[in-house]
Backbone as numpy.savetxt, mean C-alpha at the origin, in Angstrom:
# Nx Ny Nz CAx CAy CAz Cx Cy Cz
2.78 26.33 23.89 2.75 26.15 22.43 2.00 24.86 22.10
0.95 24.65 20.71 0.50 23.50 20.53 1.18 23.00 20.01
0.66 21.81 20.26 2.25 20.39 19.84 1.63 19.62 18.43
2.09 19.10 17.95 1.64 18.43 16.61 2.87 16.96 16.38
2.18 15.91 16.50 2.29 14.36 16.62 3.44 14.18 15.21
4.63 13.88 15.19 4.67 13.53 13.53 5.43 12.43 13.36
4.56 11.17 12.91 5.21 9.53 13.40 5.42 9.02 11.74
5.09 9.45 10.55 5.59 8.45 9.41 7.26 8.17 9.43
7.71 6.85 9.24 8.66 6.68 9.62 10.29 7.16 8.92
9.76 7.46 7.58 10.55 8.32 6.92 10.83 9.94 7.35
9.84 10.45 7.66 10.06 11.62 8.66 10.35 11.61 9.97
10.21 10.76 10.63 10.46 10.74 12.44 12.51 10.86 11.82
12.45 9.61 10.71 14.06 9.70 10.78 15.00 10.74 10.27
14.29 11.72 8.98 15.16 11.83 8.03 14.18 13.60 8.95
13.72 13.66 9.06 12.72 14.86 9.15 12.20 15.34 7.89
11.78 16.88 7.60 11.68 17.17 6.07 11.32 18.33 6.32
11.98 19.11 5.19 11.51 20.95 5.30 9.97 20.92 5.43
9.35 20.49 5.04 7.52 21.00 4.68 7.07 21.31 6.41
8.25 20.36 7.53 7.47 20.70 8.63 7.94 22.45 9.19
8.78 22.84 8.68 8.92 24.50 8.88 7.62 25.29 8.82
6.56 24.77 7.80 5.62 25.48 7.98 4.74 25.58 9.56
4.62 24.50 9.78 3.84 24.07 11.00 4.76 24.84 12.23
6.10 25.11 12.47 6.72 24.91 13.21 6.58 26.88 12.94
6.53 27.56 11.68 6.34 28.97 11.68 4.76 29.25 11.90
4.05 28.76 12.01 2.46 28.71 11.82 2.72 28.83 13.80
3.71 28.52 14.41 3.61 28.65 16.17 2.80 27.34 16.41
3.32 26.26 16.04 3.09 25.01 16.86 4.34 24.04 16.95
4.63 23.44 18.35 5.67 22.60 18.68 5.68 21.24 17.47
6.63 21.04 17.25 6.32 19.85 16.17 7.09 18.59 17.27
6.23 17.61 17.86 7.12 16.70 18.22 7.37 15.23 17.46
7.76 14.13 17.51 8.45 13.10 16.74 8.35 12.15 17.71
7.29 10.75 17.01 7.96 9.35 17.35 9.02 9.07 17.41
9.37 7.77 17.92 10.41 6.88 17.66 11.53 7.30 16.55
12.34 7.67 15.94 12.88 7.86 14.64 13.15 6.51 13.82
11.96 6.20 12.75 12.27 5.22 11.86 11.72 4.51 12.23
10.44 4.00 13.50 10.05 3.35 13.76 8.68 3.02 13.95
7.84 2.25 13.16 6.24 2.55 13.36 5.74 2.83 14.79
5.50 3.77 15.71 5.14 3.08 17.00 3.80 2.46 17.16
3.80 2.30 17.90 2.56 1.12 18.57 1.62 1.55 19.48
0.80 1.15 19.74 -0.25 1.54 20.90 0.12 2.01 22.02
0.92 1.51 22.67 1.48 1.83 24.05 2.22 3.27 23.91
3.08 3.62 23.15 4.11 4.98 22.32 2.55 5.92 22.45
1.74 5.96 20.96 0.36 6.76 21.47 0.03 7.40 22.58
0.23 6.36 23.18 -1.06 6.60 24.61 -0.17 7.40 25.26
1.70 7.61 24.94 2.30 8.60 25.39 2.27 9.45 25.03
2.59 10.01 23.68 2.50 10.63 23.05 2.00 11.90 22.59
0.59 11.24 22.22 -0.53 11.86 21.57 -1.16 13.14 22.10
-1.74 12.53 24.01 -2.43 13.52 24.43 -1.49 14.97 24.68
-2.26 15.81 24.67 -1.65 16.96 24.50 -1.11 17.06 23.02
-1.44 16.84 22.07 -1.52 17.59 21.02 -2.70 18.20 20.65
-2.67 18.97 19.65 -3.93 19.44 18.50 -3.85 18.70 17.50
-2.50 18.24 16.70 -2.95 17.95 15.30 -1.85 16.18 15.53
-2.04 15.57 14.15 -0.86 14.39 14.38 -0.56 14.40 12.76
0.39 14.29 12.02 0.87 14.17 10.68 1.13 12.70 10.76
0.12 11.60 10.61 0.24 10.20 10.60 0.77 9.34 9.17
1.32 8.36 9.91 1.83 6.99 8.93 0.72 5.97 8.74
1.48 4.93 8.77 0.20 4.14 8.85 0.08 3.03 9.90
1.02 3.46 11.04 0.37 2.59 12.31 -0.63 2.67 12.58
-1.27 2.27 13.47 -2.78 1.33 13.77 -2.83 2.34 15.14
-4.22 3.38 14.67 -4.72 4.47 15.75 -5.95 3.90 15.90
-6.32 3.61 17.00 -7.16 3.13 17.98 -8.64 3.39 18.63
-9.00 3.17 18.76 -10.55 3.76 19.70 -10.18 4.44 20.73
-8.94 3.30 21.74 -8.33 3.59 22.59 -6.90 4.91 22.89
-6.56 5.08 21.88 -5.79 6.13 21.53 -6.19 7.58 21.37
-7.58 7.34 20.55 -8.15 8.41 20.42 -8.71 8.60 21.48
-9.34 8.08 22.14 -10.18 8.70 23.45 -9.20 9.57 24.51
-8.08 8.58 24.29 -6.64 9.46 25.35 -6.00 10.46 25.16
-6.19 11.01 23.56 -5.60 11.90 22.97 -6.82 13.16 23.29
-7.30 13.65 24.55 -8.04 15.22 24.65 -7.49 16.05 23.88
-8.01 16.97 22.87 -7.66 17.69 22.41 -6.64 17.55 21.13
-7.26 16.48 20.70 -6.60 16.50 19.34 -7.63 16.85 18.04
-7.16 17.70 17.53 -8.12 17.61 16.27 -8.45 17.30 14.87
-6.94 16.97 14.36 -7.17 16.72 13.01 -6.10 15.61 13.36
-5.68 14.68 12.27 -5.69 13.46 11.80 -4.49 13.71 10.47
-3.74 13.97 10.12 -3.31 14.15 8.69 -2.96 13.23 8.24
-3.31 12.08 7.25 -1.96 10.83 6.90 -1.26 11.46 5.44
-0.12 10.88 5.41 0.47 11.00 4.62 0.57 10.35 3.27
-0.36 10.10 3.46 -0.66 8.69 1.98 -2.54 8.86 2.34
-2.66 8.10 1.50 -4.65 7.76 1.07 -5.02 7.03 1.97
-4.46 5.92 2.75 -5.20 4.95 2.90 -5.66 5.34 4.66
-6.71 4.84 4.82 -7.10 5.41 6.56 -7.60 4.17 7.01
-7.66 3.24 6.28 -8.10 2.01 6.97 -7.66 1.26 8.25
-6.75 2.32 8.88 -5.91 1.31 10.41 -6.01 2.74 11.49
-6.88 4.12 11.28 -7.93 4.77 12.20 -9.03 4.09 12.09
-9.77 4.41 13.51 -10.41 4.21 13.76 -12.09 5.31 13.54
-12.36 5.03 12.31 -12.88 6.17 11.56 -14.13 6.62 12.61
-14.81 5.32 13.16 -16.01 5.93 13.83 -15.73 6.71 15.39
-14.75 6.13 15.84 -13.90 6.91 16.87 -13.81 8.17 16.94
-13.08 8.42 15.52 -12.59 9.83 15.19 -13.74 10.67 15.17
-14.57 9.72 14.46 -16.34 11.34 13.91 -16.96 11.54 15.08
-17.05 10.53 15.84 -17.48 10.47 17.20 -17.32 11.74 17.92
-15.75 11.49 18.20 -15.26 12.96 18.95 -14.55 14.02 18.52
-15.22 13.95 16.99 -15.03 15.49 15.91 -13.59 15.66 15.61
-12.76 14.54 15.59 -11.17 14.65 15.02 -11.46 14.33 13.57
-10.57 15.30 12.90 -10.92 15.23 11.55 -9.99 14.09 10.91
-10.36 13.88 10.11 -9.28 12.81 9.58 -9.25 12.85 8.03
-7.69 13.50 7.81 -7.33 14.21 5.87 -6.47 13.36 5.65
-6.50 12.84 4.32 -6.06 12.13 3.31 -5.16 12.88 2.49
-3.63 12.21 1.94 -2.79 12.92 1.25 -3.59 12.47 -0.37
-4.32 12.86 -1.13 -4.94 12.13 -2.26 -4.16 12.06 -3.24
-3.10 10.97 -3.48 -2.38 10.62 -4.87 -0.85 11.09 -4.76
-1.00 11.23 -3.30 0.78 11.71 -3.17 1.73 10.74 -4.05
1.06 9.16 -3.33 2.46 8.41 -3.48 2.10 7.59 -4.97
1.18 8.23 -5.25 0.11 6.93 -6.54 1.71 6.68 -7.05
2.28 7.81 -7.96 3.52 6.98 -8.71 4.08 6.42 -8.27
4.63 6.81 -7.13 6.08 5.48 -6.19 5.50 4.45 -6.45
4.17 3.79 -5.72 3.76 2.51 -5.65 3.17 2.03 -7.09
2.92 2.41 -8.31 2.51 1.66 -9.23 3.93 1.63 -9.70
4.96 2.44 -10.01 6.37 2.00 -10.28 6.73 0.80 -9.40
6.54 0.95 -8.70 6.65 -0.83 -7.48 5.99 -1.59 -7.94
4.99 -1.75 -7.98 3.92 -2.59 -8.39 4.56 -3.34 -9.92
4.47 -2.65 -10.70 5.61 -3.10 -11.98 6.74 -3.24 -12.10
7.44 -2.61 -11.06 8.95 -3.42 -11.06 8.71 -4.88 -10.32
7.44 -5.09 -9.25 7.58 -6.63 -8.66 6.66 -7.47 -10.02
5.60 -6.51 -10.85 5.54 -7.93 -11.92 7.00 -8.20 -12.32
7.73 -7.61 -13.12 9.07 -7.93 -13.62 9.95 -8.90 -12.75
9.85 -8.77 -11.76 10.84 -9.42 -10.83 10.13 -10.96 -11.11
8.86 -10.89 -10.57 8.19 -12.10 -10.57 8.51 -12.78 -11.75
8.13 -12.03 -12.64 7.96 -12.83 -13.94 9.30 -13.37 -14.72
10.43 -12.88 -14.77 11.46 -13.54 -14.59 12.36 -14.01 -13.96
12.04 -13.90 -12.28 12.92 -14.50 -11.41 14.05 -13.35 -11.06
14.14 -12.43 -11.24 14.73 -11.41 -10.91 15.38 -11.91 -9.25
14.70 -11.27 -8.47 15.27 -11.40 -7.38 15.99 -13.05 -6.86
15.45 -13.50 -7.44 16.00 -15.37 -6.80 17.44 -15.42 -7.52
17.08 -15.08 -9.17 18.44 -15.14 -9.93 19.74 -14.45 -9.06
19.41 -13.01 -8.72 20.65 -12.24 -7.78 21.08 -12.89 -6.85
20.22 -13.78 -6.08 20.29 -13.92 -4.65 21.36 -15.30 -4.69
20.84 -16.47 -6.20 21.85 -16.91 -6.45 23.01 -16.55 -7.05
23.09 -16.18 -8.07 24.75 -15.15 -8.28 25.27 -15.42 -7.51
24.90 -13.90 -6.43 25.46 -13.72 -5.33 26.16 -14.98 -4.24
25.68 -15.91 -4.77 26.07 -17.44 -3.73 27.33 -18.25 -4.49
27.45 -17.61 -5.61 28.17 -18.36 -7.08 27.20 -19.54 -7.22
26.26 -19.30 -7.85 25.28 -20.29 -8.70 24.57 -19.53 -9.64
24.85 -20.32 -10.78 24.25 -20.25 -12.14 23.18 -20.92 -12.66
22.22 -20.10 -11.59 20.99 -21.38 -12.17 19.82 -20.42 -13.15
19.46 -20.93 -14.32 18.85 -20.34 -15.25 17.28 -20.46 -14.91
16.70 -19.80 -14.90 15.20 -19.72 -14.48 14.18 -19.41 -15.98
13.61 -20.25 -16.40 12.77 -19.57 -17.44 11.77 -18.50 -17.32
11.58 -17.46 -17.78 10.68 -16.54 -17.63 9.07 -16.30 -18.22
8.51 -15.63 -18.41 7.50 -15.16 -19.46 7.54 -13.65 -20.24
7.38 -13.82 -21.18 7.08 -12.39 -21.67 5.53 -11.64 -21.84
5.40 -10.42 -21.35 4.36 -10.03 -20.75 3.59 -9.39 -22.12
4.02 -9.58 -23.53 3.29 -9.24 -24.48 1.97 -9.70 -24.59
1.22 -9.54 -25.03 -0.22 -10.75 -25.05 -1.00 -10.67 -23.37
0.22 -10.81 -22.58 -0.66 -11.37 -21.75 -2.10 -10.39 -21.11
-2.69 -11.17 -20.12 -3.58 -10.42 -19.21 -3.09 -9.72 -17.88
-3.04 -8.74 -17.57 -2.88 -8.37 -15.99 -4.27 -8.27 -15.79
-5.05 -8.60 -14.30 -6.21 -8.31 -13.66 -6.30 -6.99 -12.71
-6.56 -6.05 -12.90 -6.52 -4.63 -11.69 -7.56 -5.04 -10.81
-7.41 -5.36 -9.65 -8.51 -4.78 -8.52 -8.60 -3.85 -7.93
-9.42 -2.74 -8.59 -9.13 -1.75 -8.06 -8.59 -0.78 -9.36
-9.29 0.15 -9.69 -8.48 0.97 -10.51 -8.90 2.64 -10.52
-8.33 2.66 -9.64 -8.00 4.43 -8.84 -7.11 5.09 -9.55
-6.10 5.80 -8.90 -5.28 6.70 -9.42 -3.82 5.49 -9.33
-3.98 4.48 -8.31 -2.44 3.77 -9.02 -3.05 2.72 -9.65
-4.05 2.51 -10.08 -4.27 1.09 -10.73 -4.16 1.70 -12.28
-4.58 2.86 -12.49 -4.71 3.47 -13.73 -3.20 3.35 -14.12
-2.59 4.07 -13.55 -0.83 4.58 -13.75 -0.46 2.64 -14.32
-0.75 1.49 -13.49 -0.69 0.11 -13.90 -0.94 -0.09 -15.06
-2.14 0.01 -14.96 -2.91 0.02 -16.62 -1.94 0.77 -17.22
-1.82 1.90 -17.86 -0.75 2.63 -18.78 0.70 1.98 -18.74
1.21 1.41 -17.88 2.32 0.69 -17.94 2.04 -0.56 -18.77
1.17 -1.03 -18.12 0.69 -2.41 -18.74 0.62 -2.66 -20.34
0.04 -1.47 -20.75 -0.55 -1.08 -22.22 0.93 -1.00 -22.71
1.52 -0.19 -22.59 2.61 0.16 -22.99 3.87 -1.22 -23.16
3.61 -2.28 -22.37 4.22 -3.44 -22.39 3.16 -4.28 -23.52
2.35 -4.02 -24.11 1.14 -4.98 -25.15 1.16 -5.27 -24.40
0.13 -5.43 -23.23 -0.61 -6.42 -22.27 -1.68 -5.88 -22.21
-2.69 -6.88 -22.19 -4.21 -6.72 -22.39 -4.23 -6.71 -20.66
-5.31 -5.33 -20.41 -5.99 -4.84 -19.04 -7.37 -5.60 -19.23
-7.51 -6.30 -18.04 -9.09 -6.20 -17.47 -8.85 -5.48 -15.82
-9.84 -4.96 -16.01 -10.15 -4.00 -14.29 -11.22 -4.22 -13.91
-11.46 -4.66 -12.77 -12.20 -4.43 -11.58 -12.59 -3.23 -10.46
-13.32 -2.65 -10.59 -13.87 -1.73 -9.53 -15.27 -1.69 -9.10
-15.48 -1.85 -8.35 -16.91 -1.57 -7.41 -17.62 -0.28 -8.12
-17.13 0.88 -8.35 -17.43 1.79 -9.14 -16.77 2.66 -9.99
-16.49 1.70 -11.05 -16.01 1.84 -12.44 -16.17 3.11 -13.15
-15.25 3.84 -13.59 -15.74 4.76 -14.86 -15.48 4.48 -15.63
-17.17 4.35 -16.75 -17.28 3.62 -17.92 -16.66 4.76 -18.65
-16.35 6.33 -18.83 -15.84 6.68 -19.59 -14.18 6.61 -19.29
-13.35 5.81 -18.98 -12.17 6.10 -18.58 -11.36 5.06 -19.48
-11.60 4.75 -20.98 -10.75 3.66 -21.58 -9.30 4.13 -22.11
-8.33 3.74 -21.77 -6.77 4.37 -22.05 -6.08 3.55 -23.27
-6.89 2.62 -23.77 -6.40 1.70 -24.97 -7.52 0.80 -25.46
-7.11 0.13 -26.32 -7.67 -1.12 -27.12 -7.42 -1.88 -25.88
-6.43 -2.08 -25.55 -6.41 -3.20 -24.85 -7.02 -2.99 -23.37
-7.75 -2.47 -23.23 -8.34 -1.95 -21.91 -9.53 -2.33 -22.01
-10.23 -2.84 -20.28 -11.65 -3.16 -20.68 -11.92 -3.46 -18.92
-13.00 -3.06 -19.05 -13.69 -3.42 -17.68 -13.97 -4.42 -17.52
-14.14 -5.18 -16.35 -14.33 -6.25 -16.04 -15.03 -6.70 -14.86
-15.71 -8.50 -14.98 -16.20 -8.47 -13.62 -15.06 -9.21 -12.52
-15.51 -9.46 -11.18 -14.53 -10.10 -10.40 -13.69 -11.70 -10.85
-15.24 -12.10 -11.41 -14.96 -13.43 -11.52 -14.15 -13.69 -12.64
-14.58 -12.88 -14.18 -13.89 -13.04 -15.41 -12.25 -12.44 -14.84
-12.14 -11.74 -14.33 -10.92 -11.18 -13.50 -9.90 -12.35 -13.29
-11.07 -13.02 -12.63 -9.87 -14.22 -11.76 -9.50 -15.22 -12.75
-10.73 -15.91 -13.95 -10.37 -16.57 -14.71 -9.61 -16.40 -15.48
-9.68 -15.15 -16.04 -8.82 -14.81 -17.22 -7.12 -14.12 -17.14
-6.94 -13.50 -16.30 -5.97 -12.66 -16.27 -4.67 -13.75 -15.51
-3.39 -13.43 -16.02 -2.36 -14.28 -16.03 -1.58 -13.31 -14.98
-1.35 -12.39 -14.27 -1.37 -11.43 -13.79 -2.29 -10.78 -13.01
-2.44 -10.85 -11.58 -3.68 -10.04 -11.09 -2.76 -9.25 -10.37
-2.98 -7.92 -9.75 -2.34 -6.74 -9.14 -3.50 -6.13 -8.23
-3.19 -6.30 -6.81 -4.22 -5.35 -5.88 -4.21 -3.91 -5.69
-5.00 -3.07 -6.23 -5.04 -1.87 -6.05 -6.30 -1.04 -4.99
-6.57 -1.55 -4.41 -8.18 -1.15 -3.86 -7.95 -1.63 -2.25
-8.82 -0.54 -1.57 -8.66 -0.55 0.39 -9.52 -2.09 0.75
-9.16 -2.74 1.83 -9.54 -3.46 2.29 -10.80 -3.83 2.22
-11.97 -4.66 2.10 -13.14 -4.66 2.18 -13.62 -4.01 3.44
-15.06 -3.72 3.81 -15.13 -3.02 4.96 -16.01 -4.22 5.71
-15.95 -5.59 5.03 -16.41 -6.79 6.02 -15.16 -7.37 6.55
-14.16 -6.79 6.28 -12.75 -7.34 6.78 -12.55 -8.68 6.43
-13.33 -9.44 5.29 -12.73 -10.74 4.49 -12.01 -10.24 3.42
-11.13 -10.91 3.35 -10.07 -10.78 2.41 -10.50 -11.03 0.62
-10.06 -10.09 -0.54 -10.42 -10.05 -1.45 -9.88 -11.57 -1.94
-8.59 -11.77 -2.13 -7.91 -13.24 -2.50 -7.78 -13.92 -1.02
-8.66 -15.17 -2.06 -8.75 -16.05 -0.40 -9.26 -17.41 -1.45
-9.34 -18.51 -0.48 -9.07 -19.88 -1.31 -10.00 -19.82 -2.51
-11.02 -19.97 -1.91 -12.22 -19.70 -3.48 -12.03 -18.91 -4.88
-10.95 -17.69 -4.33 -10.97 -16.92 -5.38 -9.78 -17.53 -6.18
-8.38 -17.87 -5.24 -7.68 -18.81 -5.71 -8.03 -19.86 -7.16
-8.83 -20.52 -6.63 -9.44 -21.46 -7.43 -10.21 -21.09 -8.70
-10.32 -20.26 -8.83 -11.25 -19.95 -9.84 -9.81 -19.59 -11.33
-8.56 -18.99 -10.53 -7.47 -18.71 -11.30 -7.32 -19.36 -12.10
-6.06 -18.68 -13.05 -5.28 -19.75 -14.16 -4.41 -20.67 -13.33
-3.89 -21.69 -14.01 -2.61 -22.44 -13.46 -1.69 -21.18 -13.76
-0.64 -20.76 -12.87 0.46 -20.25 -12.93 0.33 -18.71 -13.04
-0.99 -18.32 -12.24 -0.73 -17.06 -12.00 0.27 -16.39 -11.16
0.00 -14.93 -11.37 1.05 -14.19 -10.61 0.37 -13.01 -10.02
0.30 -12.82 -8.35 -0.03 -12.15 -7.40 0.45 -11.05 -7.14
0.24 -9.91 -7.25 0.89 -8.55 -7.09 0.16 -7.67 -5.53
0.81 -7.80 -4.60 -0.20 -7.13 -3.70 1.17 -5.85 -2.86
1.05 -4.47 -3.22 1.06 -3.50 -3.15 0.80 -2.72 -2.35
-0.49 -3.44 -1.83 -1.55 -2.19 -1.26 -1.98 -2.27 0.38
-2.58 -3.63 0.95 -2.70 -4.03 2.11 -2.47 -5.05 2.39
-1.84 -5.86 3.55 -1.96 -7.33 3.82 -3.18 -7.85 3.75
-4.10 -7.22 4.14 -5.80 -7.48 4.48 -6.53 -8.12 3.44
-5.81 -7.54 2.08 -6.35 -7.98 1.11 -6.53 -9.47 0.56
-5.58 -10.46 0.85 -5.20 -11.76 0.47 -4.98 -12.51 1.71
-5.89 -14.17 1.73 -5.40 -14.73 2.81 -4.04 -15.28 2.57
-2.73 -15.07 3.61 -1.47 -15.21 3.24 -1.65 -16.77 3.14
-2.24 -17.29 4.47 -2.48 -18.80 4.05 -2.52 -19.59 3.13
-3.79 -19.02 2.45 -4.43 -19.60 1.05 -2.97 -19.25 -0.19
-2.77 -18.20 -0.20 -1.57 -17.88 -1.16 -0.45 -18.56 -1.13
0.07 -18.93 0.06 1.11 -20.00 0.45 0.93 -21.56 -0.40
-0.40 -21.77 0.35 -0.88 -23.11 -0.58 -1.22 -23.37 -2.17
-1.28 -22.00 -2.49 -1.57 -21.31 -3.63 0.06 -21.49 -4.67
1.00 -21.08 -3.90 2.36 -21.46 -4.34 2.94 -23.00 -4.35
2.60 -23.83 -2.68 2.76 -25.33 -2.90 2.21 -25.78 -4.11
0.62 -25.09 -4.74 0.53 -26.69 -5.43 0.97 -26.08 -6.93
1.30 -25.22 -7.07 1.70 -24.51 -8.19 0.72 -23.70 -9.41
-0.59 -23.41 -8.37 -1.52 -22.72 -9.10 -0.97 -21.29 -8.99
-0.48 -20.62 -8.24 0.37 -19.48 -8.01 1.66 -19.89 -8.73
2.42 -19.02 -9.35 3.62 -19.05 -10.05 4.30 -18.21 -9.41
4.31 -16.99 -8.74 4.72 -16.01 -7.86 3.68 -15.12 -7.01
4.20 -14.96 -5.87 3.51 -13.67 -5.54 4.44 -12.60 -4.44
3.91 -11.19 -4.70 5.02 -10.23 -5.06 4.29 -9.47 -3.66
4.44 -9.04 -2.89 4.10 -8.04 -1.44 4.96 -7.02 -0.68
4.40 -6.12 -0.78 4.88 -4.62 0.00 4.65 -4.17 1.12
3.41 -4.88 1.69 2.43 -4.38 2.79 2.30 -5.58 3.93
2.41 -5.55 5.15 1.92 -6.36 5.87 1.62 -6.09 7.17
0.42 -7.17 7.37 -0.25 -7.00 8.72 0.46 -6.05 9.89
1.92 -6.56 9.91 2.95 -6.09 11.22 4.12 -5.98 10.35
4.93 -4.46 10.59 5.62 -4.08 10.12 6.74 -3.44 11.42
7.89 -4.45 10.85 8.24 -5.95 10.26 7.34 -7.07 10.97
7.36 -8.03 10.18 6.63 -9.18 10.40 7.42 -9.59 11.67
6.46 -10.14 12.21 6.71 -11.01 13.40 7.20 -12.43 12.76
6.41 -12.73 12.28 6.43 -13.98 11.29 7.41 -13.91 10.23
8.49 -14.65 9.42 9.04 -14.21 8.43 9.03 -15.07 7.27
8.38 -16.49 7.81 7.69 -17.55 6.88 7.65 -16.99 5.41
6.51 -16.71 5.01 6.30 -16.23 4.13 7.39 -15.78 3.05
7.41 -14.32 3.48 8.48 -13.79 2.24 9.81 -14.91 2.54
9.84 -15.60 3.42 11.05 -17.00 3.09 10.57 -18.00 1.73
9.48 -18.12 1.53 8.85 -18.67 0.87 9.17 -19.17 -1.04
9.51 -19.74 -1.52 10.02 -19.89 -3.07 9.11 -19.38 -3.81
8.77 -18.30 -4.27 8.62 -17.79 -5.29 7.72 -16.49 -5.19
8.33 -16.12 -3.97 8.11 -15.01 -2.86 9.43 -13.61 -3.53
8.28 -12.96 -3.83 9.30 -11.62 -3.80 8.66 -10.37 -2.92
9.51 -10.02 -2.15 8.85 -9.29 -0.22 9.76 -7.96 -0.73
9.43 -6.67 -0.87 9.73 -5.76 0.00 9.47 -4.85 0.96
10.15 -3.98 2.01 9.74 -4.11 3.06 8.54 -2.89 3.28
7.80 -2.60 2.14 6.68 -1.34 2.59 7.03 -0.16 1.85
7.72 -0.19 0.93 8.60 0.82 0.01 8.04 1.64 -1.05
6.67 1.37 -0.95 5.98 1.70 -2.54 5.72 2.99 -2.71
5.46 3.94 -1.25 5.68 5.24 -1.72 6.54 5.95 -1.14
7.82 5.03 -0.69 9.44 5.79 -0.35 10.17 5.87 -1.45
9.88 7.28 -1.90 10.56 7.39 -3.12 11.02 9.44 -2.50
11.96 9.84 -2.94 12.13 11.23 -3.12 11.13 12.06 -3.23
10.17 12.06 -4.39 9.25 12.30 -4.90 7.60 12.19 -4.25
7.44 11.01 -3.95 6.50 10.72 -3.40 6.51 11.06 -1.70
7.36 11.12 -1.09 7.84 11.40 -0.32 7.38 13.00 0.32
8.01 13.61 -0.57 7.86 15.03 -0.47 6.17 15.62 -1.10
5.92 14.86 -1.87 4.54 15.14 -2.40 3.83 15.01 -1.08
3.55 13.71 -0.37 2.90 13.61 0.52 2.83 14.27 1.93
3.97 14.58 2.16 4.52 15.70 3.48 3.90 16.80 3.30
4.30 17.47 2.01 3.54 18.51 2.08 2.00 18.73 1.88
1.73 17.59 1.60 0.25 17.67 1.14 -0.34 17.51 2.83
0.34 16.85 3.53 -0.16 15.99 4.74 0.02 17.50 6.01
1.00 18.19 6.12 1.51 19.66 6.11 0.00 20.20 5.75
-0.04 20.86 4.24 -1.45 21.73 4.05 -2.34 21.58 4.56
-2.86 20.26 4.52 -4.27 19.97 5.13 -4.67 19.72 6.71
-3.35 19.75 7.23 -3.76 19.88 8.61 -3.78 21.17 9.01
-2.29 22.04 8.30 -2.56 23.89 8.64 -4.49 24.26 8.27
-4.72 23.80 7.05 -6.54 24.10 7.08 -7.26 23.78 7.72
-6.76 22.43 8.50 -7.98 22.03 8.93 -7.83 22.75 10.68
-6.61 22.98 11.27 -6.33 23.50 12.11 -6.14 25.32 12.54
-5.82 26.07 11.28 -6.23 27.52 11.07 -7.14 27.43 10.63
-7.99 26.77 9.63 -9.27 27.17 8.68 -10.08 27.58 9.41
């Protein structure tokens, strides 16, 4: 029987009906770790001897792929493919499908519940409570203000409409913009730089650069308001954590808010220890909803790409 890889970590644990199809279609369905990203070494067990893999977003390899004979398609469960090894894959004709917009809502609902948090101290306030301390934190109100989109796809948009809906003036950033796509008055395209100056609020929505320098990094820092607020959602890759750290010491950062990181869980825990750090742990499209959107989407497109 052919075997089929299935490592996102919400499915290795919880499993999910959508894999019945695969499993009636007459292929073995086997399972990572349960709940656990695996790693390179897991792969190199793993893999070979499959046909297909229903992927997360651990880090697939040059080296992985070459070991994996006979694999052919690639499925992730979410959009992003930036941690395959894309030229690997075309190389030796493994296809590699994208879930397109499974999780967009989970993660822009994240994305705006961590402005909120940020912006009034949400999480610090609980954390004291919880200690018996009553310490009052002043906030901002997000009427008037600017959020900055980098990036405005299918979750930067869903941002934007939240945003609007709070009176907050959008500027967006994209490499390739649609000039017909305005959702309000308060909406407006933008360049990188007016981005950084203006917006009181910036939010990362967009894949890694493909020079692998980071979009927020000291320079861009600098160009900010005093007392911005950092929303990153999307990749660690995107922001040097460094620069952002120092970015918080001198108080040109006012918060910054992260979902995504390099190593999951961090090796390091610095950071989200950090004052005015709000960390959760990768959650943006673990939702019910998003969840199941993406399974099955991640499901279809490998049955096509593997019967088609």
């Amino acid at each position: 029987m052919k075997k089929i890889l299935v490592t996102p970590r919400s499915v290795s644990k919880n499993g999910h009906p959508a894999l019945k199809r695969l499993s009636d279609a007459g292929y073995e369905v086997v399972f990572a770790t349960p709940g656990v990203q695996p790693a390179e070494d897991e792969l190199l067990k793993t893999l070979p001897g499959c046909v297909g893999m229903l992927a997360g977003v651990e880090k697939i390899s040059a080296r992985v792929l070459e070991a994996a004979a006979g694999l052919k398609a690639i499925s992730r469960n979410g959009t992003g493919v930036d941690a395959i090894d894309l030229a690997k894959a075309k190389e030796l004709g493994i296809r590699v499908l994208r879930a397109e917009g499974a999780n967009a809502r989970g993660v822009a609902e994240l994305a705006f519940g961590h402005i909120l948090a940020a912006v009034r101290s949400i999480t610090a306030s609980d954390a004291a409570m919880k200690q018996g301390k009553w310490e009052r934190r002043k906030g901002i109100e997000l009427e008037g203000r600017t959020i900055g989109l980098v990036g405005c796809g299918r979750i930067g948009r869903l941002v934007a409409g939240f945003a609007l809906a709070f009176d907050m003036k959008v500027a967006a950033y994209d490499p390739y913009p649609d000039e017909a796509y305005r959702p309000g008055a308060g909406f407006r395209w933008s360049t990188m730089d007016e981005l950084l100056e203006e917006s009181d609020v910036i939010s990362l929505h967009c894949p890694p650069p493909a020079d692998g320098k980071p979009v927020i990094d000291a320079a861009a820092i600098g160009k900010m308001k005093q007392g911005v607020y950092l929303v990153n959602t999307a990749r660690a890759a995107l922001w040097d954590e460094k620069a952002v750290a120092a970015g918080l010491d001198s108080g040109r950062i006012a918060g910054a808010t992260v979902d995504a990181f390099a190593e999951e869980p961090p090796g390091d825990w610095g950071f989200v220890s950090l004052p005015g750090v709000v960390a959760t742990p990768h959650t943006g499209g673990y939702t019910e909803e998003s969840v199941d959107r993406a399974v099955g989407a991640a499901v279809d497109n490998l049955l096509e790409a593997l019967e088609g």
